[in-house]
N, C-alpha and C positions, 0 to 999 in steps of 0.2 A: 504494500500500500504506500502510494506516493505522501511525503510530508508536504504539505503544504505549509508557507509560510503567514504571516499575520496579515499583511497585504491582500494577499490571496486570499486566505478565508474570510477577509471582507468584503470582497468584491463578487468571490461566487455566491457569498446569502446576502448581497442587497437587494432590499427590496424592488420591485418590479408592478406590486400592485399596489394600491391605495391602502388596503385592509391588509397589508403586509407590514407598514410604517407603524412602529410603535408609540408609544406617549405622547403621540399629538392629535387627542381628542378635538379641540379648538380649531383644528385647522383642516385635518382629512376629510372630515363631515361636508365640510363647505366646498373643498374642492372636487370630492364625486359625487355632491348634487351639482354643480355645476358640466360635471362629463357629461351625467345623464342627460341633462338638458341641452346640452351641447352647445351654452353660452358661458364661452371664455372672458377671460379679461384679454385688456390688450398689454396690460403692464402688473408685475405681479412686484413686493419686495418680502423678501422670507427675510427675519432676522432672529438670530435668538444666540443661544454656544454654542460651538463647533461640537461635531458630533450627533449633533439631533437630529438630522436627517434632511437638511435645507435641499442641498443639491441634490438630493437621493429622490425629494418629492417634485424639486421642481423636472427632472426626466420621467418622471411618470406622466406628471402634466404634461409632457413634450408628447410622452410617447399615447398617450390617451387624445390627445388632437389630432394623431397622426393615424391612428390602429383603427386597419378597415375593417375589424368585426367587435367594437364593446360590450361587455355583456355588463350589464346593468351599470353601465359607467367606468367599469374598471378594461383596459385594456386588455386586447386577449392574450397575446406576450409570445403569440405562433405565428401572425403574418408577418409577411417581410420588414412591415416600416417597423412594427415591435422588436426581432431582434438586431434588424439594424442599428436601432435607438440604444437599446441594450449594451453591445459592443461599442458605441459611440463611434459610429462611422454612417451616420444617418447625413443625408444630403441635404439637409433642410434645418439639422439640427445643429446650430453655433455653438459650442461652449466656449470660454474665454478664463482663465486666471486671472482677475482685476491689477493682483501686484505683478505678474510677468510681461500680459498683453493688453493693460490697459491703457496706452501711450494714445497721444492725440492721432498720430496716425492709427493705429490698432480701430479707434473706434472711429475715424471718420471710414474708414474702409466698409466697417459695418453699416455705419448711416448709406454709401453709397450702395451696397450690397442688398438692400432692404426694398428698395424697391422691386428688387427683379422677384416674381410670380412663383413662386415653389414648384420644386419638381412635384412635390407629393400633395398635401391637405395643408399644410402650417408647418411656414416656418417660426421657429423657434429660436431667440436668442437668450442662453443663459450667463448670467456674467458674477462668477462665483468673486467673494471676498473683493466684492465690489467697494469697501470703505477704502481699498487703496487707489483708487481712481485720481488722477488730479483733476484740480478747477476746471484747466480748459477739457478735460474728456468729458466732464459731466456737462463743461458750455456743448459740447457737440451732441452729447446724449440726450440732453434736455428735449433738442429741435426736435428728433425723434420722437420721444416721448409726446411731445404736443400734436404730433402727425402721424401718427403710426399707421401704415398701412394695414388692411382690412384683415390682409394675409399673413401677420404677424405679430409675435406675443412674445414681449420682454419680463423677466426671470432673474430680477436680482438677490441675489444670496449675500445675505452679512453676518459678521459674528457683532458687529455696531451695535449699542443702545436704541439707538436714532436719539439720543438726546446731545449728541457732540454736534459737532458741524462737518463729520466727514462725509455725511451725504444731503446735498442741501434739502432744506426744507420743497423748494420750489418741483424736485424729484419725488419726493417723499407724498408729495398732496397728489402729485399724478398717478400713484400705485394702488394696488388694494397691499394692504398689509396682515402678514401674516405672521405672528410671534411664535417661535419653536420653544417650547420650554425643555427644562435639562429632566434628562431621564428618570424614571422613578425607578426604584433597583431593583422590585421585584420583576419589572417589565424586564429588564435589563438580564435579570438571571434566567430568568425562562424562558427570552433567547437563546443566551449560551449554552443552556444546558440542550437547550433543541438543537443548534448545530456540534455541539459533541455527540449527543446520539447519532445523528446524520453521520455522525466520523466515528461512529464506535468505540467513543471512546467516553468511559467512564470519570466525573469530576466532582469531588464531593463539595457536601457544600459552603466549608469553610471556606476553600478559594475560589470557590466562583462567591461568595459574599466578597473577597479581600479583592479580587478584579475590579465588581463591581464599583466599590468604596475607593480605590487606586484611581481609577477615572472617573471619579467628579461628572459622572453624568454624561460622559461622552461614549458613543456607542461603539466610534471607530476604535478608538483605543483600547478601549475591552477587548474587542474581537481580535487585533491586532496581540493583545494581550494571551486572548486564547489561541491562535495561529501558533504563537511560540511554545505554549504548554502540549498541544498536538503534535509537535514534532517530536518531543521529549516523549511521550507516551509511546509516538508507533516505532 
């Protein structure tokens, strides 16, 4: 049996559906009665601690605009634009790192990119750890923001307050906003304990408590956490 590393076993159990996403009652409700009904926002802002599932929810929403068979809102995760979406090689689907590719070039590229008509249903731009943005990127993104084409739905993810001034307010009032709160640890263990069974492998529950409580509420690093205890077991 192949060890898988921490990395790894996070990325084969993220979620994929709406009812997959843990501890954000507040916020999955509203986003798969909006599949259902198949009215999107055109501008979305996730904020909350890293780890909670920001970027993990807003590709579901990507991939729920884009998935030619929904069943009751949740995407089916078996047509093409689903695991295209899935492996992040979706033609429609932008992701971006705000601290690496958020340069005023980076995004006016995207401003011009925006108008051209999707290969598929909706394009998608996500623009993860969006508070590193500078002034002028967020001058460029704004325009956007105020014009968005019909055919497209922006997707910012922050680990931000919103109460600093790293993302302006003027941004801020054009979004629907979505608060991720930090994980509650029984959700958090009944995960882990679900993708060690998956991996057959038995973890009592001292350390999967002492993971849990290690990461402060962050799902990545648990898992990451369990990755490395997986290899030590097989």
């Amino acid at each position: 049996m192949q060890c898988k590393g921490g990395n790894m076993i996070y990325e084969d159990y993220r979620p994929h559906k709406f009812s997959d996403v843990i501890g954000q009652d507040n916020v999955i409700p509203v986003l798969l009665a909006q599949s259902r009904k198949d009215r999107f926002s055109h501008s979305y802002l996730f904020f909350g601690q890293s780890g909670t599932g920001k970027t993990t929810t807003a590709r579901i929403v990507a991939m729920a605009m884009n998935c030619q068979h929904t069943v009751n809102g949740e995407p089916c995760g078996e047509c093409s634009d689903c695991k295209a979406i899935a492996k992040g090689k979706h033609w429609d689907i932008i992701e971006i790192d705000g601290g690496r590719f958020g340069t005023v070039k980076n995004i006016r590229d995207l401003c011009y990119r925006a108008h051209y008509a999707p290969i598929g249903k909706h394009k998608v731009y996500i623009i993860d750890e969006a508070q590193q943005l500078s002034s002028e990127s967020w001058g460029g993104l704004l325009k956007l923001l105020e014009e968005t084409p019909k055919h497209l739905s922006i997707i910012l993810c922050t680990t931000d307050n919103l109460r600093s001034d790293k993302i302006p307010e003027t941004v801020i009032s054009r979004c629907e906003l979505y608060p991720f709160v930090s994980l509650k640890n029984e959700s958090m263990v009944e995960k882990l304990r679900f993708i060690a069974g998956v991996e057959q492998v038995s973890l009592n529950d001292d350390w999967l408590n002492w993971v849990v409580s290690f990461s402060g509420g962050n799902e990545r690093t648990a898992e990451c956490e369990l990755g490395k205890r997986l290899c030590l077991e097989k």
